[in-house]
Structures are given as C-alpha cells and as structure tokens.
N, C-alpha and C positions, 0 to 999 in steps of 0.2 A: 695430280691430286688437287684437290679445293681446298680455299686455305685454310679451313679448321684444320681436318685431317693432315693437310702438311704441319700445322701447326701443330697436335695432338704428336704427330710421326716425329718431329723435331725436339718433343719434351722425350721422348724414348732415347734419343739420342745423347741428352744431356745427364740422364741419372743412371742408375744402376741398372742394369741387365741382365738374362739369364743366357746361356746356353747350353743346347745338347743335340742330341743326332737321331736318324733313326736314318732305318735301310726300306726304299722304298720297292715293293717287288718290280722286278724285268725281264724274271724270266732267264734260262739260258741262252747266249748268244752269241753267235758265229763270230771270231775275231773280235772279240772284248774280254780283254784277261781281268783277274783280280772281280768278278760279283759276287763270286759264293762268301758270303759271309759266313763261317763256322760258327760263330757266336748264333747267331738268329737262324741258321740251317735254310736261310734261302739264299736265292740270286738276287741284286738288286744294287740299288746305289745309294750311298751311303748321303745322304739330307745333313746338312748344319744347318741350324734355327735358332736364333734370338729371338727371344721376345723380354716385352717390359713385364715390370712386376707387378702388373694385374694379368698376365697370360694370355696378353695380346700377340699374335705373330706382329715383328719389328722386319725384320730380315731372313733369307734365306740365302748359303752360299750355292754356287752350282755345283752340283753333283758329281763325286769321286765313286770310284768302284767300292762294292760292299764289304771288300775284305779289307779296304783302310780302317784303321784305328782313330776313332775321333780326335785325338789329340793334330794326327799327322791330315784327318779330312778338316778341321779348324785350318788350318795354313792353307793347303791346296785349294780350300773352293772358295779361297778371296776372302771369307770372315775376318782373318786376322789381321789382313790389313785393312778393312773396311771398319773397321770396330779398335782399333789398337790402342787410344786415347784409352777405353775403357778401362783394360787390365794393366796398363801400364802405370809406375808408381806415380800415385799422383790422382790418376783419374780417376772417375765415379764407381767404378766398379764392375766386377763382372762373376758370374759364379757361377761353376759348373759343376761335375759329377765327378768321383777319384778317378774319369781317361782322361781328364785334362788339366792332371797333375801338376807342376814344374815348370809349366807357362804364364805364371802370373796371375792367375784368376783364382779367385777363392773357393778353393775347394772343401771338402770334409776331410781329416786328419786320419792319417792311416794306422792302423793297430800294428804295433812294432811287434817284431819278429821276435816271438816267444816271448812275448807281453798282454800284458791287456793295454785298452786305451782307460784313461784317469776319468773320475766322476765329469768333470770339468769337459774333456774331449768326446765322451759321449753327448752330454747338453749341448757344446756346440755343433758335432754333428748333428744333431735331432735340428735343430736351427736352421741348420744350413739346406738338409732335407723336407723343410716345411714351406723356404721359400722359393725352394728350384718345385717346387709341387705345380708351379702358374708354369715352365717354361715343358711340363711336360699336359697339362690341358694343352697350350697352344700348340704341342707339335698332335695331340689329338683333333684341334678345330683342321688344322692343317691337313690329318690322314684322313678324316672324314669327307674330301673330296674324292668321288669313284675314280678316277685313273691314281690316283695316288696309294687307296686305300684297295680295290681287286688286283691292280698291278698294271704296267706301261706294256703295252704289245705292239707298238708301232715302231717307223722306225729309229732308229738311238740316237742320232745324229741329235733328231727333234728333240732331246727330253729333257734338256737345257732349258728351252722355249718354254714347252708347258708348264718346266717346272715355276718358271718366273713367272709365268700368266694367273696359274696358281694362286700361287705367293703375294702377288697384286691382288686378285680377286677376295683372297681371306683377308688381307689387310686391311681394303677399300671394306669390308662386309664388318670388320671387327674396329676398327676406328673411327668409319664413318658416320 
C-alpha cells in the first residue's frame, strides 16, 4: 500500500467498524462438505467483511463453507482475532447484525419472548440499522466484482487467493 492509503487503512483500524457476511457462489463440489447454505438456497462460501463507517471494504476473513453461521465464520476465517481490540471491552467498537449476538459487538436488541421490544429498543435498533447500512454497500462494492458476483468455477484450493486479490484490489480502488 502507499502511504496515504496505509495511512487512511490505519485510521480503520483505530475507530469503530462494521461487520457482516455474505455467501459467495461455488457451485457444488466433489469433497467439500458444509456449502449449501439453507438460509440463501445456494452452494458457496461463507465471506466476513469489515468495513469503516463510510462502507469502505477494511478487511475480509478467508472463506468458511456456506452453511457456517456468521457468528461461528467471525472466528474461523481469522476476523476475530485480527480485529479483537475492536469488540473487546474497552476498544473502539464493532457492530454487527442479531448472528453475531453474545460475542461482544454491538448488536440490535432482541424482542423477548412473548414480548414486544420498548419505544426506547426500537430507536436503538433503527440506529444500529442505519449504521451497519455502510458495511452492507461495501460487501455490495465487494459482490460487484464478476467472479465473486456470477460465482467461482475454478479450482477451490485457489479461492483463498482470489478471494484476497479481490479484497486488495477493492480496498486499493476504495481508499486509494
């Protein structure tokens, strides 16, 4: 990186950030268990993305099978220890969507069981909704690249790689 952009990518690191996930298609595939994701009804691998609060891509973990649960692809694809300053008490912040409930990050409040949620818990959800709104552009700047956004057909080993080549190329395109 040049050193604005390192330097722009370094004030990311310091303030508050978002994340969330998406499943990128792959396709079914001989000896790769866990892609069908039920939730989304395709095959694919399950993306974590940070971005700052302007819905800049920050980061992206490597790629878990599509039928993980964001909470459990936050751990597995390195985010959570790459990023842990964030949500831990103390640090700048981090906020994500109710799958990444119970881990520290600031989530929207859940409507209790045979309840409603209070004036109060509404407004803050709506708040909390309005600023994870930048971390779901940047996983769009993100899908809008074609292998990410028709789907990966090559072979899987690679899709690590591209996926980071990616991830450098939107970063370098959106902070540079």
């Amino acid at each position: 990186m040049d050193g604005d952009l390192a330097m722009r990518h370094a004030q990311a690191q310091r303030e508050g950030v978002l994340v969330d996930g998406f499943v990128a298609p792959v396709g079914e595939r001989k000896g790769h268990d866990g892609l069908y994701s039920g939730k989304k009804h395709l095959c694919g691998q399950n993306v974590q993305v940070v971005a700052d609060l302007d819905g800049r891509v920050a980061d992206a973990g490597d790629p878990v099978p599509g039928a993980r649960h964001d909470a459990a692809a936050f751990f597995v694809s390195g985010l959570a220890e790459r990023w842990s300053g964030h949500y831990a008490p103390g640090g700048p912040g981090m906020t994500g969507d109710g799958g990444y409930r119970g881990i520290g990050m600031i989530t929207p409040d859940r409507k209790p069981r045979g309840g409603e949620l209070t004036d109060g818990q509404k407004a803050y959800n709506r708040s909390v909704d309005r600023i994870r709104a930048a971390v779901e552009r940047a996983i769009a700047h993100l899908k809008s690249w074609k292998i990410l956004k028709t789907g990966y057909h090559r072979i899987m080993h690679d899709f690590p790689d591209i996926l980071r080549t990616v991830t450098m190329l939107e970063i370098y395109r959106a902070w540079g």
